[in-house]
N, C-alpha and C positions, 0 to 999 in steps of 0.2 A: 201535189201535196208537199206541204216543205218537210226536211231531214235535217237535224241539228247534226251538224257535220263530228265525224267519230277522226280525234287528233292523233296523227302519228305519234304518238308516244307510249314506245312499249312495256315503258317503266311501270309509268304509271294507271296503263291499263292490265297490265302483268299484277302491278299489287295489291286493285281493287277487286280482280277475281280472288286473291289469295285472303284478302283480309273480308271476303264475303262468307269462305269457310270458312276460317279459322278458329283452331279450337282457344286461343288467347285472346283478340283482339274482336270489342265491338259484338262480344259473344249475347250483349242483351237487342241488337238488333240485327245481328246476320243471321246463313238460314243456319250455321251448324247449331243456333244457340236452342231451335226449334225441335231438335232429333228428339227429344225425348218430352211427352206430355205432363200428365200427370203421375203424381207420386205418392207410395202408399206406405207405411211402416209394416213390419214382420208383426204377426202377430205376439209369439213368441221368441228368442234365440238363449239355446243354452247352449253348455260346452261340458268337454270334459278331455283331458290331456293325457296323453300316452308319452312313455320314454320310450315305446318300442312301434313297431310298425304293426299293427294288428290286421286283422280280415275285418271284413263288415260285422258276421253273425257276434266276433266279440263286442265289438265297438257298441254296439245297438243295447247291448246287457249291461252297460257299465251305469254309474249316476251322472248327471249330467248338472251342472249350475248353471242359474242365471248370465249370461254375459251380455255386456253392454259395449257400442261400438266404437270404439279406440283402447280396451282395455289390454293389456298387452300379456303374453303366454312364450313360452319357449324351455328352452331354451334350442338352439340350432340343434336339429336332428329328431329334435321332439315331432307328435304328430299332434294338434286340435279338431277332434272332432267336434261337430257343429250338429245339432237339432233343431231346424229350422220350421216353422209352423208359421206358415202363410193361409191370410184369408182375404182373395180377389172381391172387391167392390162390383156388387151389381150392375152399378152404372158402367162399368168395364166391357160389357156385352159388346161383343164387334170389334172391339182392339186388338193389337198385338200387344200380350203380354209379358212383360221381363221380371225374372229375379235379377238384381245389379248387383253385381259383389266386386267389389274391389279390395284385394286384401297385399300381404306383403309375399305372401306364398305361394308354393302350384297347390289348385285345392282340384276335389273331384267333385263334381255332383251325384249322388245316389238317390234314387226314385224307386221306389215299390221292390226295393232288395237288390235293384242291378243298377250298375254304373252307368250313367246317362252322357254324360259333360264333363270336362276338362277346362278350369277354370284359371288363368295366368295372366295377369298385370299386362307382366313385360313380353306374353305372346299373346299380345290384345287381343283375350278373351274373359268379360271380365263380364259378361251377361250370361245365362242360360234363360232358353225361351219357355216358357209354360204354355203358352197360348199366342198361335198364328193370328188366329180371329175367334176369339172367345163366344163359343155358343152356347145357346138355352143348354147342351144337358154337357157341360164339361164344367167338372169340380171347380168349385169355389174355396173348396177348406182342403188346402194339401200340406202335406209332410214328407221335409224332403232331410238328406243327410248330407253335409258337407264335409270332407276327408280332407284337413288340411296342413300340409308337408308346413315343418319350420324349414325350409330352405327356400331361393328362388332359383328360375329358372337356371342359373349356371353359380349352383352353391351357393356359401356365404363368406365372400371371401373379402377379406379385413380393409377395408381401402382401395383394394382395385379388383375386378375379378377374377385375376389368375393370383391374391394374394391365399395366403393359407387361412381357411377359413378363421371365422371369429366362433368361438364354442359358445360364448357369454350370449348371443344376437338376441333383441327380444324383439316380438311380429306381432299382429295387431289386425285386424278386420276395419278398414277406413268406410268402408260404406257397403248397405246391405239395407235393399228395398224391394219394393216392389216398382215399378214404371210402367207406363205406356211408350212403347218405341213408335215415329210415325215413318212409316215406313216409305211411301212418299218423298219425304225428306230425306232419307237414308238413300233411297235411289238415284235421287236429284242430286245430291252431295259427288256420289260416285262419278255423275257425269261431269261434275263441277272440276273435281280432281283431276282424273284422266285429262281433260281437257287442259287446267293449268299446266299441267305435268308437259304433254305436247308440245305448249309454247315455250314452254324453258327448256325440254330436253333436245330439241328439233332444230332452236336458234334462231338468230335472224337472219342467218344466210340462210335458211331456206324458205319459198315460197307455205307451204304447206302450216308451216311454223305460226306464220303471220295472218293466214285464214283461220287457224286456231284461236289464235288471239281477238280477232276483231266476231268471230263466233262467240267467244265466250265473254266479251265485254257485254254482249246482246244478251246472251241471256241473263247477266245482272240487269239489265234495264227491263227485261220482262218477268224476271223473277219475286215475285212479294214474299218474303219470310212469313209474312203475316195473313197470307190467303192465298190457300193451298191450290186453289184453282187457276194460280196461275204458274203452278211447278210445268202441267204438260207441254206449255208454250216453251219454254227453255228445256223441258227433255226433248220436243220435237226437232228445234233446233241441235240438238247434241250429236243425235240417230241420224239427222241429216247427213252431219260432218265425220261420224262414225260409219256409216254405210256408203261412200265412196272409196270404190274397191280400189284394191291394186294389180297392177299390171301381174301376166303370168311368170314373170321374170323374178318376181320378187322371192325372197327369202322367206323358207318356213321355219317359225319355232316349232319346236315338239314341247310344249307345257305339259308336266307332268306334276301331279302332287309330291310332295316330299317330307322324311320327317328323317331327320339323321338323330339317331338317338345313342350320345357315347355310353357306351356300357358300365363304364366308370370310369369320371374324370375329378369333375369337381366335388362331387356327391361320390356314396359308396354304391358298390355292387344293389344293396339292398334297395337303396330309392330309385335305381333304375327298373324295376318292378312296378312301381305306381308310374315312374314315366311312359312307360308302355299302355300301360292302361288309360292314362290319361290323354293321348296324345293319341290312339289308336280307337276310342270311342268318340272321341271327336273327327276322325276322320271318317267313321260309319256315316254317321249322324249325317254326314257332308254326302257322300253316296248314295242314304235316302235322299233325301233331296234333290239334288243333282245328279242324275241318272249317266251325265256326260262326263263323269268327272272320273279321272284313275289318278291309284294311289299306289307311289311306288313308298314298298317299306323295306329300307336298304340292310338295316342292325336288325337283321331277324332271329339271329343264332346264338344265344348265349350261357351261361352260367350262372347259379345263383351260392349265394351266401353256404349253404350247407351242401356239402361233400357230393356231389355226383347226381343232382339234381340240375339239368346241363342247356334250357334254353329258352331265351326272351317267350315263344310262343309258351312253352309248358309253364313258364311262370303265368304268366295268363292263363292259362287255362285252369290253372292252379286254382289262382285268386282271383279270376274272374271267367267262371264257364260260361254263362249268358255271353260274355263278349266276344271271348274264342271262337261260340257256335255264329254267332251272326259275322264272322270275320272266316271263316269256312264256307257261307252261300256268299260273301261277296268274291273272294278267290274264286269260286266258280262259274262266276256270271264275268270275270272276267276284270271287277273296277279295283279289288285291292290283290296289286301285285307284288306278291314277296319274289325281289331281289338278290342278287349280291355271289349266292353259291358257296360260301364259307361257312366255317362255322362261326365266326367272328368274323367284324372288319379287322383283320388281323395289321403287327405291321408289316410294312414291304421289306424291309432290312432284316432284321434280324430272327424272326425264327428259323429252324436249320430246314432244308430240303423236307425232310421226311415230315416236319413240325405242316410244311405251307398245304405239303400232298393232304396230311391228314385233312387240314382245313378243308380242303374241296370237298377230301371221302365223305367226310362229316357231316358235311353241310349240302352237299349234294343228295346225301342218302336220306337226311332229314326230310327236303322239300319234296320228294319223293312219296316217302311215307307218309309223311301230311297230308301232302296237296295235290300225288300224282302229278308231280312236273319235273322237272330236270332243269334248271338256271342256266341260259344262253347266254348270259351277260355275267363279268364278274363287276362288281360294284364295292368301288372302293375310293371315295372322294375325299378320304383326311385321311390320310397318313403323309411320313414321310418320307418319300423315295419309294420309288419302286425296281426292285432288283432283275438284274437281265434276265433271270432264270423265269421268272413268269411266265412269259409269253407260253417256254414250251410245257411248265405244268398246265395252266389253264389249257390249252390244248387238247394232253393227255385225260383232265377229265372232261371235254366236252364240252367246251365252252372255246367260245374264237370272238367273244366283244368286252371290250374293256371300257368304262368308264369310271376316270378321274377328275380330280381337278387342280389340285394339291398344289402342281407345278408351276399354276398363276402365282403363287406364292415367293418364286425365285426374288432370291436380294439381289443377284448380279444381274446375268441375264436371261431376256426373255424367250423362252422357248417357242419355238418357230412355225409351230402347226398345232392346229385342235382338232382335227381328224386326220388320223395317217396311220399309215401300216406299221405296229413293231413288230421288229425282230427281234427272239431271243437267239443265246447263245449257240442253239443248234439249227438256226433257220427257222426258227417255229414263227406263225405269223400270227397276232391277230389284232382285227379293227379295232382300234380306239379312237375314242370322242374326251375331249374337253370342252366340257360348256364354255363358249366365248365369252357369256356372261360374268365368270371367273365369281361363280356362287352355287353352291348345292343349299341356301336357302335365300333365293328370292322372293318377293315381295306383289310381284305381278303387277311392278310400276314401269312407265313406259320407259325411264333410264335406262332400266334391266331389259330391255327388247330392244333400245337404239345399239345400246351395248354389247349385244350379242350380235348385233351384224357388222358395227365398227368394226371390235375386236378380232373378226372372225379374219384368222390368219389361212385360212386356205379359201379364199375368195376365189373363185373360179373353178375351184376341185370340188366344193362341195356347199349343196345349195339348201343342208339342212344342221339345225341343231338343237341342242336341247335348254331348255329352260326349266328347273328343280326350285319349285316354288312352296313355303313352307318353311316355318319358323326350323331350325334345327341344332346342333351338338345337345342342347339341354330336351330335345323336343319339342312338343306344342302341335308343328306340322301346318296343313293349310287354313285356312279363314275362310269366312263364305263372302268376304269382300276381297278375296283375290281372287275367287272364281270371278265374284261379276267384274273386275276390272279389267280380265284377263278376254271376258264374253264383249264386254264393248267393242275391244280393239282387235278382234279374230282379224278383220279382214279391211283395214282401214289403209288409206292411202298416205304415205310417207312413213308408216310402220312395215315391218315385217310382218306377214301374212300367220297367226297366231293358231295353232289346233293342240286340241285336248291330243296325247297319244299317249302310246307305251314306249319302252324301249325297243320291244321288237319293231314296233312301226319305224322308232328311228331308224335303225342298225340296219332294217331291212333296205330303208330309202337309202344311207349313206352307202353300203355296199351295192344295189342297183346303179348308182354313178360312181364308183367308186373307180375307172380307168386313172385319173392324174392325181391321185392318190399320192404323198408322199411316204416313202420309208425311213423308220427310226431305227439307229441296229445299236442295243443295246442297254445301258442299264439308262431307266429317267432319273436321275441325281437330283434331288430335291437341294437346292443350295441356301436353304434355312435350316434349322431344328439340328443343326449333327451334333449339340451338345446331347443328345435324348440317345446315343453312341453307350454313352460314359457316368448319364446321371442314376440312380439310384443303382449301385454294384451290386447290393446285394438279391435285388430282383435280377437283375442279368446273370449272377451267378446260380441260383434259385433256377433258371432257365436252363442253362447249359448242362449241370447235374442233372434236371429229369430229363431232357431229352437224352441222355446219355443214356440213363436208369430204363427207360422206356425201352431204348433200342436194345439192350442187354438184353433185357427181360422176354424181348419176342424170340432173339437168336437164341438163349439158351433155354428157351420152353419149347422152341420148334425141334432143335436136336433132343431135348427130353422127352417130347412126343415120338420123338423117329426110335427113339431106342425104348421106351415103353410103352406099349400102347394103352397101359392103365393110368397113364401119367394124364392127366385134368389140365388140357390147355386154356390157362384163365380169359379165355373170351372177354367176356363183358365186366370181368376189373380192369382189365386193359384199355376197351372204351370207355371208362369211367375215367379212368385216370388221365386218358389222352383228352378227354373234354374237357378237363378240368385246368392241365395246362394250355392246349388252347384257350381257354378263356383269360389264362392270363397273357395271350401274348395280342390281345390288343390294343390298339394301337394307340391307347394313352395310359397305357401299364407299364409291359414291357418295356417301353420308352420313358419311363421313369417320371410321364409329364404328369401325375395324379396326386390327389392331397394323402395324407400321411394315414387316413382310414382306408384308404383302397389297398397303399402301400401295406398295411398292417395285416389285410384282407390276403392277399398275396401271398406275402411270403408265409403264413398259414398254410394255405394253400400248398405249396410246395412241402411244406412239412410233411402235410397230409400224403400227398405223392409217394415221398419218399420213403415213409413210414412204412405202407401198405407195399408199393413198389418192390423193395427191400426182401420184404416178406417172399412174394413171389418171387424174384428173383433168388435166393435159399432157396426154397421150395424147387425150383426147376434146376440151381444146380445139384440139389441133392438126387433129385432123379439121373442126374451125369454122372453122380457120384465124384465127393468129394473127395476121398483116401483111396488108396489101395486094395484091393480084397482082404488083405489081412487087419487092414487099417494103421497102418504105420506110416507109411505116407502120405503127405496133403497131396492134392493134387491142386493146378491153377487150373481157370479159364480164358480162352480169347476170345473175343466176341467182334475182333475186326479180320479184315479179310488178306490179313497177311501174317506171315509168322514173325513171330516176336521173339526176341533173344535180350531179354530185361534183368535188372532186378529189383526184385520184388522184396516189399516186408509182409512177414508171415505173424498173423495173430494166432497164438495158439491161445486154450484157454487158459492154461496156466506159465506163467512166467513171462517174461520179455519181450519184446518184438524183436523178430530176428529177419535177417536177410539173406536171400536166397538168389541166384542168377535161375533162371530158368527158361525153357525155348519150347514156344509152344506154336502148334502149328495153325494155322489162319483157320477161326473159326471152329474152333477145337477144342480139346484140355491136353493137360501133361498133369505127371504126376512130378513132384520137386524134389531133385534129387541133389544131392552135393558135388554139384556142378562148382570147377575155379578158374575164373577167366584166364585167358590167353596171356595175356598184359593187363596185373591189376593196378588198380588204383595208385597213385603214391600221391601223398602232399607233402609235401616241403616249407618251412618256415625259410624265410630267406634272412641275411643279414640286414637289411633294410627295413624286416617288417612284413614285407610284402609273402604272399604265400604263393606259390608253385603247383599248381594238382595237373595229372596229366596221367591219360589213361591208353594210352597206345593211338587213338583216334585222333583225340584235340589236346590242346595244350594251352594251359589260360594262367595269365597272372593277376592276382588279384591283391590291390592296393589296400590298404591301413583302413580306409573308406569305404569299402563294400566293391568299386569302381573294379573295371576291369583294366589293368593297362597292355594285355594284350592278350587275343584271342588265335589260337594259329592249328590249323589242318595239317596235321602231323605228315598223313603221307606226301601232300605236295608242298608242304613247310610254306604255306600260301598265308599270312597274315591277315587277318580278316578284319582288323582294326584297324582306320586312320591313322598317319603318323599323328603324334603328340595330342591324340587325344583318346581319350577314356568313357569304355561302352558301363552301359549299368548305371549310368549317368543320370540321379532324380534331378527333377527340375521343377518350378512350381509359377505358375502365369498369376495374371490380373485375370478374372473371369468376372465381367460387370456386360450383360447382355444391353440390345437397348432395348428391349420391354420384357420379352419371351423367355423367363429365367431358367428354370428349369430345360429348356427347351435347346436353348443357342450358345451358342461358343460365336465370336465374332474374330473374323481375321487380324481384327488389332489387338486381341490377345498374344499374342505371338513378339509384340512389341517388348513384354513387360517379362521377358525369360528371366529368372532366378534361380540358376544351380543351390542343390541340397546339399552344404558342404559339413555342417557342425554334427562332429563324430560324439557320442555318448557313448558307445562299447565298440575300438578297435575291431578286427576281423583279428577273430580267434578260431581254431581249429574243434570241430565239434567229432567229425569222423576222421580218422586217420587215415583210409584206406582201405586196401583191399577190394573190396566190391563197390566201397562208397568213400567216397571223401569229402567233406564238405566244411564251410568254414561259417559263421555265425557273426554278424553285427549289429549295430544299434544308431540311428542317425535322428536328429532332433529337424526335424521340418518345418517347426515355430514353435513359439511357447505351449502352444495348444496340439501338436502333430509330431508323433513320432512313427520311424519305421525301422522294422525288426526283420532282419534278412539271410535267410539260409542259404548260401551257395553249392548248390550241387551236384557235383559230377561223378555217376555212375562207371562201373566197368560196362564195356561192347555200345557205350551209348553214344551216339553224334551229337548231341547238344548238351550245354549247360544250364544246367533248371536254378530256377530262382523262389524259393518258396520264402512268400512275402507276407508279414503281418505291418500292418498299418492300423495307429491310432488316429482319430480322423477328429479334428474338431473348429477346422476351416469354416469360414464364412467367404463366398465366391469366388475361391480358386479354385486351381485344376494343377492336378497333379500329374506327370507322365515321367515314362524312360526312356533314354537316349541311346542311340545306337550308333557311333558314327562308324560308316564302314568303307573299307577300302575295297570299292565298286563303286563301279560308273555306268547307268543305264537312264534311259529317257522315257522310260515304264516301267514302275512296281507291278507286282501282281498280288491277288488276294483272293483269299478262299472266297466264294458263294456258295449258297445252296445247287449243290450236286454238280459243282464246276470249279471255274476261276477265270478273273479279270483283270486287267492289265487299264491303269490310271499313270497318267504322265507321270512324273516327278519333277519338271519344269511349270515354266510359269510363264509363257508366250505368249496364253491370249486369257482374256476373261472368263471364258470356260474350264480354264485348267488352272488359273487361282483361285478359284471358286469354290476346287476340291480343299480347300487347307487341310478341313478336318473331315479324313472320311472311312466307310464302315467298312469291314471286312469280319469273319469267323474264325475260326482256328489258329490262322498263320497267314502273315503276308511273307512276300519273298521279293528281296533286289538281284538279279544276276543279270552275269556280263557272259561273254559266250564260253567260258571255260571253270568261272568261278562265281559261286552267290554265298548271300544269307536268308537264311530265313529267320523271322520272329512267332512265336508260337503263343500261345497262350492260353487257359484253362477257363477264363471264361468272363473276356474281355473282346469290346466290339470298335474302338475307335483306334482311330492309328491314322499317322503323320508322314508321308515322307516325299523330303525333296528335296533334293540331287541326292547326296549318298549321306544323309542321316535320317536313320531309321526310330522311329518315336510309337510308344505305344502309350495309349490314354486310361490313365489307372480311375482318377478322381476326383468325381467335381462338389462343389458347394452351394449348392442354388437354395434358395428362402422362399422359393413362392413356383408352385403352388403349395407345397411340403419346405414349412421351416426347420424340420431336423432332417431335410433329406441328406441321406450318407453319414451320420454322424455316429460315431462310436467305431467300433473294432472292424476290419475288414482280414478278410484270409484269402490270398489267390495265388499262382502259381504263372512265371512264364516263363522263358526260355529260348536260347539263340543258337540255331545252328548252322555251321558254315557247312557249304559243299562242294562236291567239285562238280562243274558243269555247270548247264542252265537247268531251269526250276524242271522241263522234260525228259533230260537226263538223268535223273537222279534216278 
């Protein structure tokens, strides 16, 4: 029998398979153009528009108009509901039935009072099914509800998607029918793809590649768009080429479903509520059907819009209990896995110790109460950095596996392993996995499978990995066409050997091989994003104040409790309160990377805290008792674990703020008694201008400028300032990211340094002495920026405070202060959560310029073996240093995703103090 010879040419056998699918090209004679049959109009469509987010039983009582399709509704934020009244054609009998909606927003589908579908464009979902195979006794006349968000899937952001949303947006309903899907053709399409995919992602250095190709060139020649009878001859040929296994040797994926849902990024708290719903009923939906299928749900733990109502599950259950209860039998049966063990994907950086513990308490005690499980895995695959301290809290509560992925992200270099042992700070170990794939939302195309075994940096230590497949940060979640792309290629030959699993299946395979394991000891430095340090201040500051207020409030209700036992320990305002700043500290809040409704959402939030916090806090110190027995004297409180020898300003109710030295002992009160330091205060006006304060400890000169021109440790008359130059030093950079505004600070900022020299009020003397002495000035930053700065130096104190107002009205720069110190070391150190870390201050390899800009809490410190400094500060997170200038990151100006972020008035406080020894000694 003769064979018309099939031509080496892989081009153009490569692009006759692709332009046989294609959804552009030839679409009136190839098969993709077949997918869909016949087509039906809506019987009816009306609408009716909400400025707010309603529940269904509202939505369903309102009036509803005509709407016609392209008419357009909004504005951004708005919600359209839809009354949709379909009536299927008889002749329809035996078809798969589609509603087709293609509109500009996430919508939901509602059926018979419960949420059905999750309907999204841009997470190609854009049909809901009515009918598999439409039978004699299944309705013809339905009525369904369509709930649909004016945003898309990742907000509505004015020009690009991290720009600050557009408020004006108007959206629109593009198309809404009835179809016949042929399903057929949908199956055959899949093998078509898969197959193209093979020969492109496989190459022509490989054998396997090239059988791909000349398979699926055959099945165009067997396949007729136009008679359907001959689809099976090109699926048999597909199954053929599909179902040659692979050797035992081969590498497993762990595919898992996936929906990363940020709690608030682009959208506010409040639409992450319909994201849950929408994105989690579509993965039911996926579970009935596919009995094979698990669903990891990572953002399980959150907060909503009003005060103390505390998590993504309760908001569902809230607003949707039909879906909560069928997401309660699928947790049981084992296919929808809630994740993560937090109470939030928090971030790595910056909440304080007690802030990360709570997360776990939280969030661990929730999945408990739910769901009867305890989280073996912490799941946490966006954020930025992860701090050393992890390892050993995740430990402490019960968990020893870590998955991330964040770190594929490095701008310099590339991190060296995807499975390996870290260590924290005290030795704590636990398993971690980075998907080689370098995605927690895959696709379930073969790229993402050659790519996870390329990629895969610990080839020979470990012979499993994970694949997180599912649309995600906006949600969506998986498709029912990456399950089947995912079922073709389980077990095919020049792929990776592909299985449905969980994490414990992974975690459990990787620690079963897990002897040539590498170890990591220490923090993962994410070397993107550390502008997210320094960008939105007054959320960082908002943070620092309640954890602070928090922690008061438990020490001085615990000692309230020990000395009354009528005294009402506020239990559960505490965990109200604590959930609530948890939920601001994830990890596109707290990091400032959110649009200016979450921002606004926030610092509420903190209000709210503070207000209520406050309260309680009174409340338990009055059980310490404030006065005396007689009540003539105030008494202070300490709430940290050392004794204090301060002073203090006393508000009484009537008259002045007065100051007072007082010494109280660690964890304690004193009553304030007229205590006069040893050596108080003096300041001096010099003949130059310059002023003198000096308080028996240190000794500082402070310039016309605010500037310090010298700093000096009185007992070892050790000068703590570089010759001829000057600490308290503002400076002001180029801050122009290249895409990630909000987010990045780039090392060539550093290029563009401009000292703040233009004085608008001299340093003038505001306290004379005594207990306090302090001086007052005024500096012009630009036309639009000025800063207002108190100098001051207390009696008994080691450092000199800087209490700073700043008017802010930059557009992408960044503000910091200058330290230069006369110290020499080849490691700073800096606070972490319930520790500290030691980061070069040189710049020898690509690892260690990497750090330019990086996070620290409370205080960094430079010392040499007999003499340091430290930088402190009240409730600032980025900081500079390298060789011995010490820089601290006040404020930046980023436009997108928040065009006013930082703008207007800022208040903070930092402070320098020298000492003698290394940072141990002290």
């Amino acid at each position: 029998m003769y064979h018309q010879p099939v031509f080496k040419n892989r081009r153009t056998l490569l692009e006759r398979a692709e332009k046989f699918i294609s959804e552009i090209y030839f679409t009136d004679c190839n098969l993709r153009g077949r997918l869909y049959g016949d087509s039906y109009p809506l019987e009816f469509l009306t609408s009716f528009l909400s400025s707010k987010r309603i529940p269904f039983s509202e939505a369903v009582s309102q009036n509803f108009a005509p709407y016609k399709i392209g008419d357009t509704f909004g504005p951004t934020w708005c919600t359209c509901w839809f009354k949709v009244i379909l009536r299927i054609p008889e002749s329809w009998r035996g078809k798969e039935v589609h509603l087709l909606w293609e509109s500009d927003g996430e919508a939901m589908v509602w059926r018979d009072e419960q949420p059905v579908q999750g309907l999204t464009k841009e997470g190609e979902k854009t049909s809901y099914i009515l009918s598999e195979c439409l039978g004699d006794d299944d309705p013809h006349s339905i009525t369904l509800y369509v709930e649909m968000a004016c945003n898309g899937l990742f907000g509505a952001g004015q020009g690009s998607m991290i720009a600050a949303p557009d408020p004006n947006r108007k959206y629109s309903v593009h198309k809404a029918e009835l179809v016949v899907l042929h399903r057929d053709v949908r199956e055959t399409l899949t093998d078509f793809e898969m197959m193209v995919d093979i020969v492109k992602h496989l190459g022509e250095g490989e054998q396997r590649g090239y059988q791909a190709l000349f398979t699926v060139n055959q099945m165009v020649n067997l396949c007729d768009p136009a008679q359907p009878d001959s689809f099976p001859k090109a699926r048999a040929l597909a199954e053929s080429f599909f179902t040659q296994r692979n050797g035992g040797s081969q590498h497993t994926v762990h595919a898992m479903g996936h929906c990363h849902i940020d709690t608030a990024w682009l959208w506010p708290y409040e639409e992450t509520i319909r994201k849950c719903g929408r994105s989690w009923v579509t993965a039911v939906r996926l579970m009935e059907k596919n009995p094979d299928f698990r669903f990891t749900c990572s953002q399980v733990v959150s907060a909503c819009h009003q005060l103390f109502q505390a998590q993504q599950f309760q908001w569902v259950k809230s607003w949707y209990p039909g879906l909560y209860a069928q997401i309660q039998h699928f947790v049981k049966k084992g296919q929808f896995i809630p994740v993560g063990g937090t109470w939030v994907e928090m971030d790595g950086n910056l909440p304080s110790g007690e802030s990360m513990v709570r997360q776990f308490l939280e969030g661990q005690r929730f999945f408990h109460q739910e769901f009867g499980i305890y989280c073996k895995e912490f799941w946490l695959p966006d954020t930025f950095g992860y701090s050393a301290q992890l390892p050993q809290i995740m430990q402490g509560c019960g968990i020893s596996r870590f998955l991330t992925q964040k770190l594929s992200w490095n701008l310099v270099n590339t991190f060296p392993h995807n499975t390996f042992f870290w260590e924290g700070l005290d030795g704590s170990q636990v398993l971690t996995h980075f998907p080689p794939g370098n995605s927690y939302e895959m696709k379930g195309r073969v790229d993402e499978l050659v790519n996870t075994v390329k990629n895969n940096k610990d080839k020979g230590r470990a012979n499993h990995s994970a694949a997180l497949f599912g649309f995600g940060d906006g949600g969506g979640g998986p498709t029912q066409l990456m399950l089947d792309r995912l079922t073709r290629v389980q077990d095919t030959d020049g792929l990776p050997k592909v299985r449905m699993s969980t994490p414990d299946q992974l975690f459990s395979e990787l620690l079963a091989d897990s002897a040539l394991l590498c170890t990591w000891s220490g923090e993962l430095f994410l070397e993107l994003h550390n502008g997210t340090y320094t960008t939105q201040a007054k959320i960082k500051r908002g943070n620092r104040q309640c954890e602070s207020l928090l922690h008061d409030i438990e020490v001085a209700s615990s000692l309230a409790l020990g000395q009354d036992k009528a005294f009402h320990y506020p239990l559960e305002q505490l965990q109200e309160l604590w959930r609530l700043l948890l939920l601001n500290q994830f990890h596109d809040v707290i990091p400032g990377s959110c649009i200016e409704m979450v921002v606004e959402d926030a610092l509420r939030y903190y209000q709210d805290i503070l207000r209520v916090g406050s309260g309680l806090l009174g409340d338990a110190c009055r059980h310490l008792g404030q006065r005396d027995q007689k009540g003539d004297a105030p008494a202070v409180f300490n709430s940290l674990p050392w004794e204090r020898n301060e002073v203090v300003q006393l508000q009484e109710a009537t008259g002045p703020p007065s100051l007072a030295l007082v010494k109280v002992p660690s964890v304690g009160r004193a009553l304030v008694t007229d205590t006069q330091p040893a050596i108080p205060v003096s300041v001096t006006v010099q003949a130059d201008g310059t002023v003198l304060m000096e308080n028996g400890i240190l000794k500082t000169i402070i310039n016309k400028d605010g500037s310090l021109a010298s700093l000096c440790l009185m007992e070892s008359n050790r000068e703590a300032l570089s010759d001829g130059c000057h600490g308290n030093q503002f400076v002001m950079f180029d801050d122009v990211p290249l895409y990630w505004d909000a987010w990045d600070v780039m090392d060539y900022h550093l290029q563009t340094r401009r000292p703040v020299t233009e004085v608008v009020e001299p340093v003038q003397v505001v306290s004379p002495g005594g207990l306090r002495g302090s001086v007052r000035f005024t500096l012009r930053i630009s036309p639009k920026s000025t800063v207002t700065q108190e100098v001051v130096l207390d009696a008994m104190s080691p450092y000199v405070r800087f209490n700073t107002q700043v008017e802010w009205g930059e557009s992408h720069k960044f503000l910091k202060v200058e330290f230069p110190v006369l110290v020499r070391s080849s490691n700073a150190t800096y606070e972490i959560q319930f520790g500290h870390l030691q980061r070069p201050t040189h710049r020898n390899t690509s690892w260690d310029w990497a750090r330019f800009e990086v996070w620290g809490h409370k205080w960094a410190d430079l010392s040499e073996h007999n003499f340091g400094v430290s930088l402190l500060n009240d409730c600032k997170y980025g900081y500079s240093i390298h060789k011995n200038l010490m820089a601290l990151s006040l404020l930046r100006a980023p436009k997108a995703p928040d065009a006013n972020a930082d703008m207007g008035a800022h208040l903070f406080t930092y402070a320098i103090m020298p000492h003698a020894g290394k940072l141990n000694e002290m």
